[in-house]
C-alpha positions in Angstrom: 0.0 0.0 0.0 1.2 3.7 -0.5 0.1 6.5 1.2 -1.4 9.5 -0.3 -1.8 13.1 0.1 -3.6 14.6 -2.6 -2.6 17.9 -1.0 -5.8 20.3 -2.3 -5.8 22.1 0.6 -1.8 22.3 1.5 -1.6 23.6 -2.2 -4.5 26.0 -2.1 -2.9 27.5 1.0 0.6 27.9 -1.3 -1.8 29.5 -4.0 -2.9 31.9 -1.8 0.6 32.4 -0.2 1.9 33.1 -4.0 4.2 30.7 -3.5 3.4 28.0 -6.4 1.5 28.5 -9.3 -2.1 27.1 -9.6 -2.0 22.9 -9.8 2.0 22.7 -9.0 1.7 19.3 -6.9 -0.9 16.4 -7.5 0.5 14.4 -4.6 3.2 13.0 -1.9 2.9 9.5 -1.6 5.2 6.9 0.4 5.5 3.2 0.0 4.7 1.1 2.1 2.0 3.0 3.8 3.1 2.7 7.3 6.8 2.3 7.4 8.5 -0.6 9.8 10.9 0.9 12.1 14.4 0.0 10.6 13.8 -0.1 6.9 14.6 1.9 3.9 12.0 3.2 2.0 10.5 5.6 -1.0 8.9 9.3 -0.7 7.6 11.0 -4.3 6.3 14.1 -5.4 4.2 14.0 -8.0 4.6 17.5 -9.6 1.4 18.6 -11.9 2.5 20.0 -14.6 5.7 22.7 -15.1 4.9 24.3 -12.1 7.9 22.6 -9.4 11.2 22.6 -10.7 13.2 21.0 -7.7 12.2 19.6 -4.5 14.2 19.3 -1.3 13.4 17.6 1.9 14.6 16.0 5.1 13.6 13.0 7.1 14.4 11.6 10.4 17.3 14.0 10.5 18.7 13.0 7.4 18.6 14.9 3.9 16.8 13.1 0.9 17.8 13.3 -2.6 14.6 13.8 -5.4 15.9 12.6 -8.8 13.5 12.7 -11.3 11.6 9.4 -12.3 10.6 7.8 -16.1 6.9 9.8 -15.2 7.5 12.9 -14.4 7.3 12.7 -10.4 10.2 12.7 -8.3 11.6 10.3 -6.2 14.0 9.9 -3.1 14.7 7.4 -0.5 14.3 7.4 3.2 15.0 5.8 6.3 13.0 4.9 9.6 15.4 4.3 12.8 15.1 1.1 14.6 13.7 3.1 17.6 11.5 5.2 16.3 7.8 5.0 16.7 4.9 7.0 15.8 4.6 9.5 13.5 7.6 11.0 12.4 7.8 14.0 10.4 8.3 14.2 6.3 9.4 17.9 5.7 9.7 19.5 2.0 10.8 22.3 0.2 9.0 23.0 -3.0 10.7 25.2 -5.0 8.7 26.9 -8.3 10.7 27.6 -12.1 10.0 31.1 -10.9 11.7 31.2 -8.1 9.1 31.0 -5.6 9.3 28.1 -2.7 7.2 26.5 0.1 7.7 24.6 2.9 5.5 21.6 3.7 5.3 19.1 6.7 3.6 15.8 7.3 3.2 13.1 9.0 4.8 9.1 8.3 3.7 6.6 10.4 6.5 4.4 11.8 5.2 1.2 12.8 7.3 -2.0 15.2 9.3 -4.0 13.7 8.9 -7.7 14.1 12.7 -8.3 16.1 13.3 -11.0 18.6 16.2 -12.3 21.0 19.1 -14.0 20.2 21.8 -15.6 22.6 24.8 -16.2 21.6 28.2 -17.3 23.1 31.6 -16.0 21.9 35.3 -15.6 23.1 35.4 -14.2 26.5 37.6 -11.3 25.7 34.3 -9.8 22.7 31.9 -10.3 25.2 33.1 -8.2 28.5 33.6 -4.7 28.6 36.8 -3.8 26.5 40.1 -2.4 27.8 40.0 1.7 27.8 42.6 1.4 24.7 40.8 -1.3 22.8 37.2 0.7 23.6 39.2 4.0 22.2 39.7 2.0 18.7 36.1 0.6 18.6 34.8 3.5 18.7 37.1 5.2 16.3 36.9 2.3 13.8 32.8 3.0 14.5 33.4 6.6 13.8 35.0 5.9 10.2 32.2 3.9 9.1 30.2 6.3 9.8 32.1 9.4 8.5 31.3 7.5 5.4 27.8 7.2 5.4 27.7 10.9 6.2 30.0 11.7 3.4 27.3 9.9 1.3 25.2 12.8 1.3 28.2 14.7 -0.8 28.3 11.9 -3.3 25.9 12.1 -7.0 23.8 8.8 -6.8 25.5 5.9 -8.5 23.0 3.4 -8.3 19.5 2.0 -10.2 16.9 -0.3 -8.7 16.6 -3.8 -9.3 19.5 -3.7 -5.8 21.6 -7.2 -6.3 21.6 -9.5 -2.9 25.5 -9.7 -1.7 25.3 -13.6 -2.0 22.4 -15.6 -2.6 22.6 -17.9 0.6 20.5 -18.6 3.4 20.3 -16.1 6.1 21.4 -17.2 9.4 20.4 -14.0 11.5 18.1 -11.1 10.4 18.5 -7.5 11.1 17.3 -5.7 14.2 17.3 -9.1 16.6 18.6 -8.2 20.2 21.4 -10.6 20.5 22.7 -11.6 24.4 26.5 -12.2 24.4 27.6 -14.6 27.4 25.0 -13.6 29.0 26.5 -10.3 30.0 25.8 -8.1 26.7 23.0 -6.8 24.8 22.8 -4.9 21.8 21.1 -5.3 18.6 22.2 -6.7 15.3 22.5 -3.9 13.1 23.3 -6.1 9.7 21.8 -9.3 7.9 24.2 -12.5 7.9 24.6 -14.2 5.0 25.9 -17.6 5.6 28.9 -19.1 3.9 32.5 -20.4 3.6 36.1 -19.3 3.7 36.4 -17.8 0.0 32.9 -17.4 -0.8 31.6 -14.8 -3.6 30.7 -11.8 -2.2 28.9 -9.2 -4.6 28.1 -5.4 -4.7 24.5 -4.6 -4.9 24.4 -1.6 -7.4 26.7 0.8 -8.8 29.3 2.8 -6.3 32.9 3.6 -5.1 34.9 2.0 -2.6 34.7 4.3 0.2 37.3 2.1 3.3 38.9 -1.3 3.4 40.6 -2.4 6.3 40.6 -4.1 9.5 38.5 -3.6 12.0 38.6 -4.8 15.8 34.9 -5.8 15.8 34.0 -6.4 12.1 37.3 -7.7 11.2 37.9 -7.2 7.4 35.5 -4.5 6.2 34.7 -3.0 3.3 32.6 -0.3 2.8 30.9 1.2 -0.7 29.5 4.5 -1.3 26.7 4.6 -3.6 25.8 8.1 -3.3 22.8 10.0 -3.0 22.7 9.1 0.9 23.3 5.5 0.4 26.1 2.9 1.6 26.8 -0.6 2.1 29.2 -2.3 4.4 31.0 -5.7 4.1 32.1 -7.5 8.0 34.5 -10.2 8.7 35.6 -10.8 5.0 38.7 -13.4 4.5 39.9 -10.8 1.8 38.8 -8.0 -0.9 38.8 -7.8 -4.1 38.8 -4.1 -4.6 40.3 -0.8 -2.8 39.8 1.8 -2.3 38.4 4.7 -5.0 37.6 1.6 -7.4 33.8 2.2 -8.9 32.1 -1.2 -8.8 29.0 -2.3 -10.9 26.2 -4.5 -9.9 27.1 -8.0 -9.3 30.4 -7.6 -9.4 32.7 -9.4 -6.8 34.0 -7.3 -4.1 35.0 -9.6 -1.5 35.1 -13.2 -0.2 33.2 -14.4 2.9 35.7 -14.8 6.2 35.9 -15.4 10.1 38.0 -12.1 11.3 37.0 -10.2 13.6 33.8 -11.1 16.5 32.2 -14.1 14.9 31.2 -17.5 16.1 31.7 -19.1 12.5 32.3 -17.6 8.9 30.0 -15.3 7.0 28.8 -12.3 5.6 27.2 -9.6 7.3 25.9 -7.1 5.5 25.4 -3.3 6.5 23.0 -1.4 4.8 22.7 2.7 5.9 21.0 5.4 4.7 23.3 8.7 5.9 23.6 7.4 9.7 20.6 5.5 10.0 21.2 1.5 9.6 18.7 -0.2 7.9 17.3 -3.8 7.0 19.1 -4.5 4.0 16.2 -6.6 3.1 14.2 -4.0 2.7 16.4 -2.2 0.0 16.4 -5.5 -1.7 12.5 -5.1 -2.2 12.8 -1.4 -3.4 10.7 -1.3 -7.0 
């Protein structure tokens, strides 16, 4: 289901305000209609007409990119945190081919998520607090990542839907499940794992530039891809990589192969999947239309 605002009232108002000229916006619509917390998803605009020329917007703090679609209406992704709930708002700047612009607000409903628990039992020294010193690197290794995704703002988009799964194996632990390490730690699982062996195919799902390889205390061998226009995709506990770093990679193509490194209780993929800051199901940019 999408969700619709015809906006013939919200438009009258910007008619009266001089702000757009008469019929500039049919509607905003989002898909799906009420968004799961934790999952990437579409807003358009569907201009009537010559009247918008660009639109800009922001949601859940982070800045969405309208490129223009094969109709006529404009498109952009967004992302719902994993903790959000409720309406969140949608805010949008409309801006006319004369010049003239309007703001417009409104509300996205954020529904739960269906995460569970997960316990798990690791080596003693990934599942205690760390060391000061090892804690310092976590979180600058953490801080990397995410300089990245934030960069990915700057970056033009690289990518075009149908989004290519990283391998095409089972899945041995979905995204957003609370995970209990030795019984002393809990956090979330912020990734999908793809299972598989030592030197197993991994492959990028669209078009983008290799923003970081290295290795990580936590993830091990990472890789991370820029795909601009807000969008990235990380790569955890890889055996080795296939590209560096300012390569452009195209859909399908190998990037990586499946490892052990880093905190793991076996080999396998797992697979980040953020839009600016906010880390999302990668499932649910696999099911993007």
């Amino acid at each position: 289901m999408r969700r619709t605002y015809p906006l013939s009232m919200t438009v009258l108002s910007l008619l009266l305000a001089g702000a757009l000229p008469v019929g500039a916006v049919q509607a905003v619509t989002w898909h799906p209609e009420s968004v799961p917390q934790g999952t990437i998803f579409t807003i358009t605009v569907a201009p009537d007409g010559e009247g918008v020329s660009r639109v800009t917007g922001v949601f859940a703090d982070e800045r969405l990119h309208f490129e223009s679609s094969a109709d006529g209406s404009l498109v952009a992704l967004a992302a719902a945190p994993i903790d959000a709930r409720g309406d969140l708002q949608l805010r949008l700047e409309l801006v006319a081919r004369d010049g003239g612009a309007e703001s417009l607000t409104l509300p996205v409903p954020v529904v739960a998520g269906e995460y569970r628990m997960q316990e798990l039992t690791v080596a003693p020294e990934f599942g205690r607090p760390q060391p000061p010193e090892i804690q310092q690197r976590i979180n600058e290794e953490s801080a990397r990542a995410m300089a990245v995704a934030r960069n990915s703002h700057g970056t033009p988009r690289m990518w075009e839907p149908p989004f290519v799964a990283p391998r095409e194996s089972r899945i041995t632990s979905g995204f957003g499940h609370g995970r209990v390490f030795n019984d002393q730690v809990t956090s979330r699982h912020m990734g999908t794992d793809f299972a598989g062996a030592v030197g197993a195919r991994i492959r990028a799902p669209a078009r983008g530039v290799v923003a970081l390889v290295d290795a990580f205390f936590l993830g091990g061998n990472v890789l991370y891809i820029d795909h601009g226009g807000g969008l990235v995709t990380g790569y955890l506990h890889l055996s080795e990589h296939e590209v560096e770093e300012g390569d452009i990679v195209e859909p399908g193509q190998v990037i990586a192969r499946v490892g052990a490194t880093g905190r793991v209780t076996g080999p396998h993929l797992h697979w980040l999947v953020r839009y600016g800051t906010i880390t999302v199901d990668g499932m649910s940019l696999l099911a993007l239309e």
